[in-house]
MMTF fields as JSON, N, C-alpha, C and O atoms, coordinates in Angstrom:
{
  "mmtfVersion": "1.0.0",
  "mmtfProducer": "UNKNOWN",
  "numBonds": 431,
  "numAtoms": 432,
  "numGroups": 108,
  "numChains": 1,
  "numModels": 1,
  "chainsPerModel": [1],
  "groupsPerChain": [108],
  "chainIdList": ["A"],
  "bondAtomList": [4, 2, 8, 6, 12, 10, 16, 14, 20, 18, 24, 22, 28, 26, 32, 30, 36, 34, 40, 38, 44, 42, 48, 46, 52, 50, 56, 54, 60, 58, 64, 62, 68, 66, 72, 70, 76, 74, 80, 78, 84, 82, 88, 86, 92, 90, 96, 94, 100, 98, 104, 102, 108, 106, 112, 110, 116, 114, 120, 118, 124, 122, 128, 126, 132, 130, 136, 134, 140, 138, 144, 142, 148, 146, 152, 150, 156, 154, 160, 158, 164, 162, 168, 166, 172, 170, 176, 174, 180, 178, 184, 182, 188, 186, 192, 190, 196, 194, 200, 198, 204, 202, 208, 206, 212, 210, 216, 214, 220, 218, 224, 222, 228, 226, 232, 230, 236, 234, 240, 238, 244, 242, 248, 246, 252, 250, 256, 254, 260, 258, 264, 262, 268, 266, 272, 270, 276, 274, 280, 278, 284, 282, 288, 286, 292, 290, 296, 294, 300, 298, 304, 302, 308, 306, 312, 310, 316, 314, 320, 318, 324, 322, 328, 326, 332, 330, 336, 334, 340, 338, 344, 342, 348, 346, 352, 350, 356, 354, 360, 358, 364, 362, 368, 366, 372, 370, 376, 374, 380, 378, 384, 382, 388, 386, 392, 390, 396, 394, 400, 398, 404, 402, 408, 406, 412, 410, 416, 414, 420, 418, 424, 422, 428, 426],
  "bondOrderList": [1, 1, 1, 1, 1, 1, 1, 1, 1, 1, 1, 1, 1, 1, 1, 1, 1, 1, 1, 1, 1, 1, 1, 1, 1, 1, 1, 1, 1, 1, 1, 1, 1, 1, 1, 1, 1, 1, 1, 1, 1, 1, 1, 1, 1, 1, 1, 1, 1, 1, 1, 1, 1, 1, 1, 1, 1, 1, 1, 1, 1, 1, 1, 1, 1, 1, 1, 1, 1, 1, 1, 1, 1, 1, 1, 1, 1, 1, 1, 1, 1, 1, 1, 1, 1, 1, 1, 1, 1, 1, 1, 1, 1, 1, 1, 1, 1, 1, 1, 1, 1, 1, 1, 1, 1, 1, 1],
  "groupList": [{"groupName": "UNK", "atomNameList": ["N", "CA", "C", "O"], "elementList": ["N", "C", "C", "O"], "formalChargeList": [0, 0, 0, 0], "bondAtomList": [1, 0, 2, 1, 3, 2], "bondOrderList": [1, 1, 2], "singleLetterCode": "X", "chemCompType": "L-PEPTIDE LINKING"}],
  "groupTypeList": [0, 0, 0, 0, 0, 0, 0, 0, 0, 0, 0, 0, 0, 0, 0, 0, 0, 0, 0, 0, 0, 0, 0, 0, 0, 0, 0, 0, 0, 0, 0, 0, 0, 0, 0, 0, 0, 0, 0, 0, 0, 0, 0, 0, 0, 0, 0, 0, 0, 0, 0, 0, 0, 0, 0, 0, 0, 0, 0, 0, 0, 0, 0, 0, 0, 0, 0, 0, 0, 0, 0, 0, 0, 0, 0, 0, 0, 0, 0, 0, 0, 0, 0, 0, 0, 0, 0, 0, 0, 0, 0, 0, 0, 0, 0, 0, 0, 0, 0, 0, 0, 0, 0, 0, 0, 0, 0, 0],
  "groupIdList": [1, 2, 3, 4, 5, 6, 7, 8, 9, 10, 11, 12, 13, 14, 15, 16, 17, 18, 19, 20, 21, 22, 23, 24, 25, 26, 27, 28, 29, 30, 31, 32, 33, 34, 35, 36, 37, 38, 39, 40, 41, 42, 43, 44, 45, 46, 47, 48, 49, 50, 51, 52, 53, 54, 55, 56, 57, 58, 59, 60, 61, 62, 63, 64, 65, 66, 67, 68, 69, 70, 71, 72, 73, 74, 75, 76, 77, 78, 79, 80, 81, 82, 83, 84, 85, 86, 87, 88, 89, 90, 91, 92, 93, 94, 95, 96, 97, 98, 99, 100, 101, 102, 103, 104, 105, 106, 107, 108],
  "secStructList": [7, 7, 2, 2, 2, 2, 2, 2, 2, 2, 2, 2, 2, 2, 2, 2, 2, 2, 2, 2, 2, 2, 2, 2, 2, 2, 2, 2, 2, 2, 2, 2, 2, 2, 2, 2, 2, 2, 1, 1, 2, 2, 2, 2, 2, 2, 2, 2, 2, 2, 2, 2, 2, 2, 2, 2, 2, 2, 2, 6, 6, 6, 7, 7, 6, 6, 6, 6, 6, 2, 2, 2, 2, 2, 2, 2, 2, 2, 2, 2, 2, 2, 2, 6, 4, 4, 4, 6, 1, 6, 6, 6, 4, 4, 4, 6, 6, 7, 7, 7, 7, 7, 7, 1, 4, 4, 4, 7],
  "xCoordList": [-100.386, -99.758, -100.633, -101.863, -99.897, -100.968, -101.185, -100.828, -102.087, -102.934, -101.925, -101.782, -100.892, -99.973, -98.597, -97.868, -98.634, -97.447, -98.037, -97.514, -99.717, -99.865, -99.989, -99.96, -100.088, -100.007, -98.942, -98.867, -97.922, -96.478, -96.421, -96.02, -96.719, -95.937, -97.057, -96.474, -98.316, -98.686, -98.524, -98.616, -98.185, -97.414, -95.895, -95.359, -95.34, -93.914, -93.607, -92.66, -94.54, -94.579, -94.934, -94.237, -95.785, -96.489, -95.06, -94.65, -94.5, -93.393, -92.344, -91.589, -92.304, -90.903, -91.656, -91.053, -92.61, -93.093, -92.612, -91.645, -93.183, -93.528, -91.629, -91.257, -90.97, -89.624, -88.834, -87.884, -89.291, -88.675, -89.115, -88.297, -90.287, -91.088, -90.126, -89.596, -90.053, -89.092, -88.197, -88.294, -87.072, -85.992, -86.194, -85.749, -86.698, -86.886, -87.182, -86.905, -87.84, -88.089, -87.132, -86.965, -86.342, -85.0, -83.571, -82.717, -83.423, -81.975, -81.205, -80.077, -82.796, -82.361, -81.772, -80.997, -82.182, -82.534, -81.013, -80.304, -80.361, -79.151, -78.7, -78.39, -78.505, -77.229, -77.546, -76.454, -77.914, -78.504, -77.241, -76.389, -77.587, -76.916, -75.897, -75.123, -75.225, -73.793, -73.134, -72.335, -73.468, -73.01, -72.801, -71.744, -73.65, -73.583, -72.515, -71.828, -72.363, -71.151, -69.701, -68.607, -69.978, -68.038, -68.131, -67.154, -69.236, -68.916, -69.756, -70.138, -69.83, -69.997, -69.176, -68.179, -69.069, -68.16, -67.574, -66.356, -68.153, -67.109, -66.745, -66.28, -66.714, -65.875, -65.042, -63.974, -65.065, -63.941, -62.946, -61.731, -63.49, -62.201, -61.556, -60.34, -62.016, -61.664, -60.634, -59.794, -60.897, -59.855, -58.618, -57.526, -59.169, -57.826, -56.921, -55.806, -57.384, -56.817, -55.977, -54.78, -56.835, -56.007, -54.746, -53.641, -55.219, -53.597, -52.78, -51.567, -53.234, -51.931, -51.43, -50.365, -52.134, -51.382, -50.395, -49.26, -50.807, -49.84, -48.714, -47.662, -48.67, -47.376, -46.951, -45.807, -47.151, -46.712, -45.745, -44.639, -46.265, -45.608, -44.365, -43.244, -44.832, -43.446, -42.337, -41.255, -42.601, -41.709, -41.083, -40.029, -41.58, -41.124, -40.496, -39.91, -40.523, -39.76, -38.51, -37.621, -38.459, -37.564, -37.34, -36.193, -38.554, -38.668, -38.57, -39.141, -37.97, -37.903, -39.747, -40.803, -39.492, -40.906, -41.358, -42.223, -40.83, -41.253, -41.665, -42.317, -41.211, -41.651, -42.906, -43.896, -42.608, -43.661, -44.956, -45.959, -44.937, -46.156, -46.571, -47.741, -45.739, -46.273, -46.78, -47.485, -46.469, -47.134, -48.334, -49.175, -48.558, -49.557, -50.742, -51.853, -50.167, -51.026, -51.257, -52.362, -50.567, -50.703, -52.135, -53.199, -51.729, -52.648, -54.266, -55.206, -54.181, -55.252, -56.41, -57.635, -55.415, -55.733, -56.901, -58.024, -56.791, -57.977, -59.714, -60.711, -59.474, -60.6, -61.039, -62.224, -60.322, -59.979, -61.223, -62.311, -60.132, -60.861, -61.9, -62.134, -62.54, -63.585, -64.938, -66.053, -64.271, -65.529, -65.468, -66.504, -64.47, -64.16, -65.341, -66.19, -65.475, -66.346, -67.391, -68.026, -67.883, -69.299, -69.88, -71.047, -68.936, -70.105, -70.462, -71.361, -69.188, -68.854, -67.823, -68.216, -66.892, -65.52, -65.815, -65.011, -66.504, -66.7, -65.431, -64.781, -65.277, -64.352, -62.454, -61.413, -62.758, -61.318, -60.842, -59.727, -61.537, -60.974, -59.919, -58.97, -60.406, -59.941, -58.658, -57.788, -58.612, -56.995, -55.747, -54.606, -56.026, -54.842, -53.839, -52.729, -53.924, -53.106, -52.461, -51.675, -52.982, -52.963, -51.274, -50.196, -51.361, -50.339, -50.245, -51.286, -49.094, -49.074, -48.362, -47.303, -48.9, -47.833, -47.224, -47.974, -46.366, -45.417, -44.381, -44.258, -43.783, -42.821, -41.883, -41.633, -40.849, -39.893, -38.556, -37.475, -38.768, -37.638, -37.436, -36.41, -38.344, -38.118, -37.378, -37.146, -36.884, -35.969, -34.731, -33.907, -34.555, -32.935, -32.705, -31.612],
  "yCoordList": [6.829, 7.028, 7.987, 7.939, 8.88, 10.021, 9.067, 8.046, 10.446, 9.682, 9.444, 8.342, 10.649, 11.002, 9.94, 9.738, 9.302, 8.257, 7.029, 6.511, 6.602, 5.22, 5.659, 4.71, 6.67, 6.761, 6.283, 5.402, 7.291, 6.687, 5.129, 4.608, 4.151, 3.238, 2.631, 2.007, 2.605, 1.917, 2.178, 1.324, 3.818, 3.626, 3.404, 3.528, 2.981, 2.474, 0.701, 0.406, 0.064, -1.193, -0.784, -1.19, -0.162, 0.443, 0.986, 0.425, 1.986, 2.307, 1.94, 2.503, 0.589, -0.08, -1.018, -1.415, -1.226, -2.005, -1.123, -1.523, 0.171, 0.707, 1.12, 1.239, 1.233, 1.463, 0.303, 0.468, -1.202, -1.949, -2.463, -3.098, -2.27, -1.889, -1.152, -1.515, -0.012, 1.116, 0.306, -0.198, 0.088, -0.486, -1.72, -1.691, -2.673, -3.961, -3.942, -4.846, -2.687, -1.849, -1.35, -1.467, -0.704, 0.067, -0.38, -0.253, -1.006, -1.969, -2.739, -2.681, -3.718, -4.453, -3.094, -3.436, -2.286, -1.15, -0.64, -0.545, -0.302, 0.137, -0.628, -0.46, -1.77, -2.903, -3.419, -3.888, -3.462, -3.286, -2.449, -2.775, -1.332, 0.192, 0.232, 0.835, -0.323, -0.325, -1.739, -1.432, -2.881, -4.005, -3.48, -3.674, -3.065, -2.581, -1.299, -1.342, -0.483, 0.744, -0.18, 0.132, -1.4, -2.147, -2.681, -2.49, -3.637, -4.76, -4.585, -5.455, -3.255, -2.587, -2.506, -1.952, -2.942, -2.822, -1.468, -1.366, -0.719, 0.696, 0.938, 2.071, -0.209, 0.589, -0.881, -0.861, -1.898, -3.136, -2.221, -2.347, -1.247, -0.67, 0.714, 0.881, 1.278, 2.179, 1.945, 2.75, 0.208, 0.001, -0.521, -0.663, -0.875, -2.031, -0.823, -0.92, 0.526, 1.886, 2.27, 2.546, 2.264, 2.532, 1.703, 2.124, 0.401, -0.373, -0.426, -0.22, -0.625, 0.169, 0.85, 0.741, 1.708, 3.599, 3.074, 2.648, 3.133, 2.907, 2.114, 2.496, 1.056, -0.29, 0.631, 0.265, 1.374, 1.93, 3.179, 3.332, 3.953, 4.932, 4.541, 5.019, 3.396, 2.845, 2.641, 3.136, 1.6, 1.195, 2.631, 2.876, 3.515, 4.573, 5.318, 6.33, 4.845, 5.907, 5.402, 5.966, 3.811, 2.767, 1.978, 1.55, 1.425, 0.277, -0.616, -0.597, -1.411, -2.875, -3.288, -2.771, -4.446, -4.266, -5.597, -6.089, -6.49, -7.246, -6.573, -7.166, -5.261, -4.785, -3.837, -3.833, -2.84, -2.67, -3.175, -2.529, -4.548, -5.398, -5.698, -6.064, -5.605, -6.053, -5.145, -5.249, -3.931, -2.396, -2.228, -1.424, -2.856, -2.49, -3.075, -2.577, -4.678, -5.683, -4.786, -4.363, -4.719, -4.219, -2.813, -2.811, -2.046, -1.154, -1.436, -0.921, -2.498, -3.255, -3.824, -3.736, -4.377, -5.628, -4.872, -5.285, -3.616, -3.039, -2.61, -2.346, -2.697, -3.163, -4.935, -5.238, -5.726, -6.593, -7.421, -7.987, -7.011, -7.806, -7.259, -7.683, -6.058, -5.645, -6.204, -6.456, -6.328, -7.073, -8.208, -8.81, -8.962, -10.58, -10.791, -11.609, -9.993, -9.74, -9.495, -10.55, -8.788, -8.302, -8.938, -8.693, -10.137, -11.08, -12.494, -13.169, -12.727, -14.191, -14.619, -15.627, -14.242, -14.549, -13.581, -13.9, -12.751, -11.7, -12.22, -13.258, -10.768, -11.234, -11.048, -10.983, -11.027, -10.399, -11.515, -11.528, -12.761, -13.883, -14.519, -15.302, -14.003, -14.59, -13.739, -14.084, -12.425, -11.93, -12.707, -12.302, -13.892, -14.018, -14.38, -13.91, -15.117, -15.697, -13.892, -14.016, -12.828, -11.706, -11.406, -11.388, -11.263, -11.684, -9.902, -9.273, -9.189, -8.309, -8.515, -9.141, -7.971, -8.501, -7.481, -6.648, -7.465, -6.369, -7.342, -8.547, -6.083, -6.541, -6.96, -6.323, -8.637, -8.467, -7.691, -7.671, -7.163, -6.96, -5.128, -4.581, -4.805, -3.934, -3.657, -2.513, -4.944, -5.217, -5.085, -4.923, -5.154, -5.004, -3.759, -3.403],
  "zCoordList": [52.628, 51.334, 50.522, 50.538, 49.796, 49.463, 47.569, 46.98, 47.343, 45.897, 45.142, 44.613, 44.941, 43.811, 43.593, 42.623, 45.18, 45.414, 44.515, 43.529, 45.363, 44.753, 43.069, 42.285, 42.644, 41.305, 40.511, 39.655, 41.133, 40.387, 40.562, 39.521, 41.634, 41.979, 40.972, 40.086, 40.824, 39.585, 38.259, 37.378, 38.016, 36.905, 36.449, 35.348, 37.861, 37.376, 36.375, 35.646, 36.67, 35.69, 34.123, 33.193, 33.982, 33.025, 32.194, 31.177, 32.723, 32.335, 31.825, 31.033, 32.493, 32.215, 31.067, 30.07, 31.25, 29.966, 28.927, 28.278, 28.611, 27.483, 27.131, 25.964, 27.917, 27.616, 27.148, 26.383, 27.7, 27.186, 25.875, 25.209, 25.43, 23.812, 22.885, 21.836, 23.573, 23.091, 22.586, 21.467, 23.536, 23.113, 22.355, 21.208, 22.693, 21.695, 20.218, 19.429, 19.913, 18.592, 18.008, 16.794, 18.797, 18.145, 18.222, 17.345, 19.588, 19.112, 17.849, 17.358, 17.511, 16.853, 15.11, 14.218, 15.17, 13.954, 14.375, 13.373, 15.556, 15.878, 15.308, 14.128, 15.977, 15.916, 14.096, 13.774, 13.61, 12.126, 11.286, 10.459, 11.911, 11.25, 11.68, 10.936, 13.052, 13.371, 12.251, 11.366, 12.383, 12.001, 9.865, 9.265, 9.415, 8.24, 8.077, 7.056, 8.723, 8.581, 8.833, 8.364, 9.697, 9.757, 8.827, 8.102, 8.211, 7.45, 5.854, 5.072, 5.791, 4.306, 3.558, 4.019, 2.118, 0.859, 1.234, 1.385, 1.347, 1.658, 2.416, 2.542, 3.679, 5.432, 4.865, 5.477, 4.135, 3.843, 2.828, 2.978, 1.739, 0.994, 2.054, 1.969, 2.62, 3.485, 4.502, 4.903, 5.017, 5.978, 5.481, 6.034, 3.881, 3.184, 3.152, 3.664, 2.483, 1.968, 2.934, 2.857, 4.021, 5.44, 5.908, 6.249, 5.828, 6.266, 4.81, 4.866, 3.835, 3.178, 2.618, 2.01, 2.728, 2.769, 4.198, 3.984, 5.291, 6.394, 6.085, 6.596, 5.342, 4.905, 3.942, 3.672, 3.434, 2.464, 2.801, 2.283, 3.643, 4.314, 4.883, 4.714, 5.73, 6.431, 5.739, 6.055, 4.345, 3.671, 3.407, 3.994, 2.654, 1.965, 2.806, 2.423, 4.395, 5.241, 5.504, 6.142, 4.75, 5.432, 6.095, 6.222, 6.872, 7.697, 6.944, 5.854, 7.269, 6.996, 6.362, 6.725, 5.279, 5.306, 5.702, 4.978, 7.005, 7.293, 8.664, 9.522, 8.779, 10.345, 10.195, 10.927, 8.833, 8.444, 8.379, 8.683, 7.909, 7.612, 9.046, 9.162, 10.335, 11.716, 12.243, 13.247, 11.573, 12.408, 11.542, 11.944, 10.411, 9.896, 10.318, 10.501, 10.496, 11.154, 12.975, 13.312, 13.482, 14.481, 14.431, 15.051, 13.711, 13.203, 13.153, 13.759, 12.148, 11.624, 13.185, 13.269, 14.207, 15.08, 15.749, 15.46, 16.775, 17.07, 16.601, 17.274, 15.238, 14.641, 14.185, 14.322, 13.805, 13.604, 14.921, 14.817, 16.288, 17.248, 18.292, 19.424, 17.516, 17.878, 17.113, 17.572, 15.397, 14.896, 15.142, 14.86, 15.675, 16.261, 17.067, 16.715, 18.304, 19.702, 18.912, 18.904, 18.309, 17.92, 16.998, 16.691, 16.233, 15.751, 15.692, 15.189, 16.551, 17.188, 16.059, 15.471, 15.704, 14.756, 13.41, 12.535, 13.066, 11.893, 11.232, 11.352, 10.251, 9.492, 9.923, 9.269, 11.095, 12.118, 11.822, 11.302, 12.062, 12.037, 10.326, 10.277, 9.54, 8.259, 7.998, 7.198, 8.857, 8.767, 9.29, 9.067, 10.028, 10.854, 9.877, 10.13, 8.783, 8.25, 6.924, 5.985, 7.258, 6.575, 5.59, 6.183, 4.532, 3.5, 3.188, 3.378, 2.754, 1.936, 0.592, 0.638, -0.879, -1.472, -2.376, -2.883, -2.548, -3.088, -4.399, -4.618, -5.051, -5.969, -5.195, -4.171, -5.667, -4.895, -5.511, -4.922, -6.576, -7.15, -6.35, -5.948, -6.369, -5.283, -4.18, -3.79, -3.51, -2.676, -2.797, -1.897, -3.983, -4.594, -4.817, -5.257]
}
C-alpha cells in the first residue's frame, strides 16, 4: 500500500467527522430560516391574500361560491400539508374546519 493511500484512508474518518460538525452547525440554522419564511406573520398574510384573491376571482368569474371555496381550499391544501409533515400538525392542521365569509346578501 503506497504512503499516499494509507494517508487518505486515515484521513477519511477525520473527514467525516469534520463534515458532520459542519452540518450539525448549520442545519439546525437552515431548518430555523426555512420554518420562519412558512410560519412568519408575512408568509401567514401572503397566503391568506393568496387564497382569497383566488375565491374571489372565481366568484367574480361565476363559480358557484360553494365550489369556489373548494378550489380555493384545494389551492390552499399543498401548502397546508406540507407544513402538516414538517412540523408534526403545524398550522395545516387548524384549517380543516376552514370557513370563508362573505356578505350573504350578495347572493341575491
Amino acid at each position: 500500500m503506497t504512503e499516499e493511500k494509507k494517508s487518505k484512508e486515515k484521513r477519511g474518518p477525520e473527514e467525516v467527522k469534520e463534515i458532520l460538525r459542519a452540518v450539525s452547525e448549520e442545519l439546525p440554522v437552515l431548518i430555523n430560516k426555512l420554518m420562519e419564511s412558512v410560519y412568519s406573520e408575512e408568509a401567514g398574510r401572503n397566503i391568506g391574500r393568496s387564497v382569497g384573491a383566488l375565491y374571489q376571482e372565481l366568484v367574480e368569474a361565476g363559480i358557484e361560491k360553494e365550489e369556489a371555496l373548494k378550489m380555493a381550499k384545494d389551492y390552499f391544501s399543498p401548502l397546508k400539508n406540507i407544513t402538516k409533515q414538517g412540523s408534526g400538525g403545524g398550522f395545516g392542521g387548524s384549517f380543516s374546519g376552514f370557513k370563508c365569509n362573505h356578505d350573504d346578501e350578495d347572493d341575491e
